[in-house]
N, C-alpha and C positions, 0 to 999 in steps of 0.2 A: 541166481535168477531161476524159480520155478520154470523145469519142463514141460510142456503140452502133455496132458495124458491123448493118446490114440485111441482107447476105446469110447473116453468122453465127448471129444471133437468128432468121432464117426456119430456117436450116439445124437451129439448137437444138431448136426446137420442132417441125418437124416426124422429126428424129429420136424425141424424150420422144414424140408422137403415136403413131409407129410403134412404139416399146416400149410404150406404156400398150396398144395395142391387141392384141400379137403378147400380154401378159400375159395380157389378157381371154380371148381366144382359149386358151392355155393354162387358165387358172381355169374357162372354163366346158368344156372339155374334160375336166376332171378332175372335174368335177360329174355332167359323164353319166355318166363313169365309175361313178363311185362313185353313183348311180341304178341304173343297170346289175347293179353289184353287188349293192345293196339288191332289188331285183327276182328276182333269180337265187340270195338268201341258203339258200333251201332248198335248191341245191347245193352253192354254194360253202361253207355251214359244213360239211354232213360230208365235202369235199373237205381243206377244210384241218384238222380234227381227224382225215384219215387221214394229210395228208402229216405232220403233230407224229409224230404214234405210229411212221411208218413211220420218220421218221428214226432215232429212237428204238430201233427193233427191229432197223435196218435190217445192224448191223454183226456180230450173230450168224448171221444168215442169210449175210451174206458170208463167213462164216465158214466155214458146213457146205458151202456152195457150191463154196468153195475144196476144199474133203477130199472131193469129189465125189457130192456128195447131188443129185440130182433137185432143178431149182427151185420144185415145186408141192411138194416133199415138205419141204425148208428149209423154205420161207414158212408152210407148214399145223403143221410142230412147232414154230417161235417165236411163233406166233400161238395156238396153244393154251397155250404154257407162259404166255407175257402174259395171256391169258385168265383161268387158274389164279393168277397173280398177282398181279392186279386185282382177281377174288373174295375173294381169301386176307385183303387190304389191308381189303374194306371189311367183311366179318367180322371183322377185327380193331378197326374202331371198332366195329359196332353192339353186337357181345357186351359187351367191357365200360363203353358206354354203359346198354347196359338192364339189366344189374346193377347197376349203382351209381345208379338212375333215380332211387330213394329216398332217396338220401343226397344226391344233386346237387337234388331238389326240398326237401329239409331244409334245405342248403347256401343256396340262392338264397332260402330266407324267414328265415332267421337273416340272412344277407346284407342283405335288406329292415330288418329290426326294428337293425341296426346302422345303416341308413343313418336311420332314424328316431329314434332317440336321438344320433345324430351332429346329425341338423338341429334336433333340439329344444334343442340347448346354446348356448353360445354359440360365435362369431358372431351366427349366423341367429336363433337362440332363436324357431323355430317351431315353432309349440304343436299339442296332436291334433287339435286344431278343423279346424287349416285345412287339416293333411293327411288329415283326415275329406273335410273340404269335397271337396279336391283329389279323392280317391281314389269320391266320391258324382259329380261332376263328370265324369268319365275312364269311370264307368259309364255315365254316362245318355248321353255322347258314342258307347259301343260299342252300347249298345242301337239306339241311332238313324241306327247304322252295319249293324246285320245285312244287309239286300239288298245292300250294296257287298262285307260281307264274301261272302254267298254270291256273289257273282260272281266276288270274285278266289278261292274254292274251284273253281268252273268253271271257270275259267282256268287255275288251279295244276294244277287234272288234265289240262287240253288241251297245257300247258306239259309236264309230266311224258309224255305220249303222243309229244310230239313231239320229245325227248330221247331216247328209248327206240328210233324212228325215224331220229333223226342216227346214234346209235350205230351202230344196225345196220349201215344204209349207210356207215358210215365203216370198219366191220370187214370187209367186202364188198373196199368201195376198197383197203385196207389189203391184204390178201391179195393182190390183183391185182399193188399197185405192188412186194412184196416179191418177187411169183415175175416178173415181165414190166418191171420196174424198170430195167435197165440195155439194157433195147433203146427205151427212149426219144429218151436225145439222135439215134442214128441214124435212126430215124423221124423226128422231127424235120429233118435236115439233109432229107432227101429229101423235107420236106414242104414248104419256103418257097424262092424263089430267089434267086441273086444274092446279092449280099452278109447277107443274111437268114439265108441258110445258113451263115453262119460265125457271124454275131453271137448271132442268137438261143439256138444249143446252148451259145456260152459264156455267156452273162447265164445260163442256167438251168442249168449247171453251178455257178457260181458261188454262186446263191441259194442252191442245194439245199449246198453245204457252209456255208455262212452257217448255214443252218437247223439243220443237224445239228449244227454247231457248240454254235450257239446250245443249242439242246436237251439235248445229251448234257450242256454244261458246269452247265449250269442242274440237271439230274439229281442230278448226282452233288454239285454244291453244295449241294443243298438234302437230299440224304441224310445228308452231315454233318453240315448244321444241327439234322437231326432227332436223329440219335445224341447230339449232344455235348446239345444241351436235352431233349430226355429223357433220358440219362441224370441232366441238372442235377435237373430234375423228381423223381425217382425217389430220391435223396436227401437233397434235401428234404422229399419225403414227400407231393407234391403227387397227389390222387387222378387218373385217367381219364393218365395218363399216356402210356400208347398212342395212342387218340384226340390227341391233344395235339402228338404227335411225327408221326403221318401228316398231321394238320394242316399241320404247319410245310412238309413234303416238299411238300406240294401246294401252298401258297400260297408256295414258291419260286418256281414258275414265273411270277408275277407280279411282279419284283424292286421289290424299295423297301418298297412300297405293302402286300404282302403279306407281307413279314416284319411290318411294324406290327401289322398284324392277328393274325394269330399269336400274338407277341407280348402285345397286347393280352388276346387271350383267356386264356393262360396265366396272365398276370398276374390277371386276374377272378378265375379259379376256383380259386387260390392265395391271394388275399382272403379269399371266401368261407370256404374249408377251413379254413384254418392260419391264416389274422390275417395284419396287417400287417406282422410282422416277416418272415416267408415268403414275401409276394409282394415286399418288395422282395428280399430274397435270388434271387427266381426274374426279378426285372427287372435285376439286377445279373448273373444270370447270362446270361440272354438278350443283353444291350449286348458282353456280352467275348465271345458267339459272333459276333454281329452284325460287332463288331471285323476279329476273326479271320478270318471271310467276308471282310470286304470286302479285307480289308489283306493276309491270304496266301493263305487260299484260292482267292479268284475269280483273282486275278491267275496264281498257280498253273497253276491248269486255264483258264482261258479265253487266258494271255499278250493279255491285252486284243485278243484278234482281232477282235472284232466293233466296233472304234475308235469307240464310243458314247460321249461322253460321260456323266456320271452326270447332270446338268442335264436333256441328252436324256433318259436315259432317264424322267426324272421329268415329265417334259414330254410326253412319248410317252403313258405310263402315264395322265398325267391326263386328256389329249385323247381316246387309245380308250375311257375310261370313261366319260367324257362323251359321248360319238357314242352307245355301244353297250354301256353298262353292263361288267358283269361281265366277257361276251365281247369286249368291245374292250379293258379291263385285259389281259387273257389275251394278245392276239393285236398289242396297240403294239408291242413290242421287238422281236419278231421279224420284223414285217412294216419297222421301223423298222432293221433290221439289215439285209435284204435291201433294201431302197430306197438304203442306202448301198452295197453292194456293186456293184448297178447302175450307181449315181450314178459308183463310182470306175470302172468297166469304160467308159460315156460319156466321160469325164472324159481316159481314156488316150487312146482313139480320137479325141478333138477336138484331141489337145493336139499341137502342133508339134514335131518329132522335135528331140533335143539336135543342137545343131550339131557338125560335126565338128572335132576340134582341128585348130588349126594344127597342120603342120609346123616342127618344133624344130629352126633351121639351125643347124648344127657351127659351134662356137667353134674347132676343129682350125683351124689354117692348112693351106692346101693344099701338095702336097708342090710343089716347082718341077720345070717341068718339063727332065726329061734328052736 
């Protein structure tokens, strides 16, 4: 039986010693970080809800810029017509949400009184007593909830003030980076030295089309998804249709996780309205866009540039929702897309240049000499 050598086994362990510690040192490096972050959120969210938008707006402006528009004059007409746009959108749910306010509060207690005659059968064969009990139970628990409830009302308005205030400063940012945008990287190069000055303006050229990537594909994805299920919607005959289809558009930007949802809701208020045989019609249409997304669509427009895995992205998705709720769903992908784009620009710069081929000596025999 081989011996342990002693200077290998010292050498083993204090190599693992020196990785475990250069680890720690990374781990709690990225801790303060992300402290850092959490401490500075009041800027850093309406920095990064300009840079989304700006990616976003950013290819019409380059556009008029190109046909020689002033850049304060670009940046202030796409940012108005966005503007106009965004209004147009969310007028287009409220109006016919609060028209149809009385049919979707009819829809949702006929909805109830099904699911009550459903649980009263069999299976379950629960009787009104107990969904008395239950429903006398659920009040006296809300009653003895009011001061939580008033608080999360104070909250909801402090939350709501303070949305209204990212906004603004995110439209503020948003203007700036549209007209003063491309004199970045150069400022940049002249502001860090030494090799800093080259790496740094490429990592952040590099993000910045990550992101736009990311955003425009995700856009325009999630617009077809809207088209094709609301037009599904719309012949089946599902009410609030509109609301429905701006839904879908918006919870593209959270991929996976945010079609379900969508989805889910579609399917509820397709229940509701029209019975079972119409939501499954409208879940049956939903899976064949789903499909279509994932299998020609996405591939299509994004040519898998953002080389995510879909595991990743579900893994992404799960963890920023878990950190940061809502806004961390919102903000994994794409912060998870540029962390690889990083990762591969490290990756070139570490990695050892290809060797140079041999020289391939002539099979030719030499002539003899004369």
């Amino acid at each position: 039986m081989p011996v342990l050598s002693t200077v290998r086994t010292r050498t083993a362990v204090r190599t693992a010693a020196r990785l475990s510690a250069e680890t720690l040192l990374i781990l709690l490096m990225t801790a303060v970080t992300l402290w850092i972050l959490g401490e500075m959120w009041s800027v850093v969210w309406p920095l990064t809800v300009a840079l989304l938008i700006t990616t976003l707006t950013w290819p019409p402006v380059r556009f008029l810029r190109r046909h020689g528009w002033p850049p304060a004059l670009a940046a202030a007409t796409v940012m108005v017509a966005f503007l106009l746009l965004a209004g147009g959108i969310l007028v287009g749910i409220a109006v016919p949400v609060a028209a149809q306010s009385d049919e979707l509060a009819d829809g949702v207690v006929d909805g109830i009184q099904q699911l009550r005659d459903w649980a009263a059968g069999p299976p379950l064969n629960i009787g009104d007593d107990q969904i008395t009990s239950a429903i006398d139970t659920a009040v006296a628990k809300l009653q003895s909830s009011i001061g939580d409830i008033a608080n999360a009302a104070v909250t909801g308005v402090g939350t709501i003030v303070n949305a209204v205030v990212v906004i603004v400063l995110a439209l503020f940012l948003m203007f700036f980076f549209l007209k003063d945008g491309p004199k970045f990287l150069p400022w940049l190069t002249g502001q860090v030295p030494g090799r800093l000055s080259q790496d740094l303006p490429e990592l952040a050229g590099r993000a910045w089309n990550t992101l736009g990537a990311f955003v425009r594909s995700q856009a325009f994805v999630g617009l077809l998804d809207a088209v094709f299920i609301g037009l599904g919607l719309w012949i089946v005959g599902v009410p609030l249709v509109l609301p429905l289809a701006v839904l879908t558009f918006v919870t593209a930007f959270v991929p996976i996780v945010g079609a379900l949802f969508a989805g889910f809701v579609a399917v509820l208020i397709a229940l509701v309205f029209k019975g079972l045989t119409s939501a499954l019609i409208v879940l049956g249409i939903i899976v064949l866009v789903q499909q279509l997304e994932g299998n020609v669509f996405q591939p299509m427009v994004q040519s898998r540039g953002l080389g995510l895995h879909a595991a990743v992205v579900l893994l992404a998705v799960t963890l920023g929702g878990s950190l940061a709720g809502i806004v961390g769903s919102l903000l994994a992908v794409p912060v998870a897309a540029v962390l690889a784009a990083c990762w591969n620009y490290i990756r070139e710069q570490l990695s050892d240049p290809d060797p140079a081929p041999e020289p391939v000596e002539s099979l030719a025999k030499p002539k003899p000499a004369t």
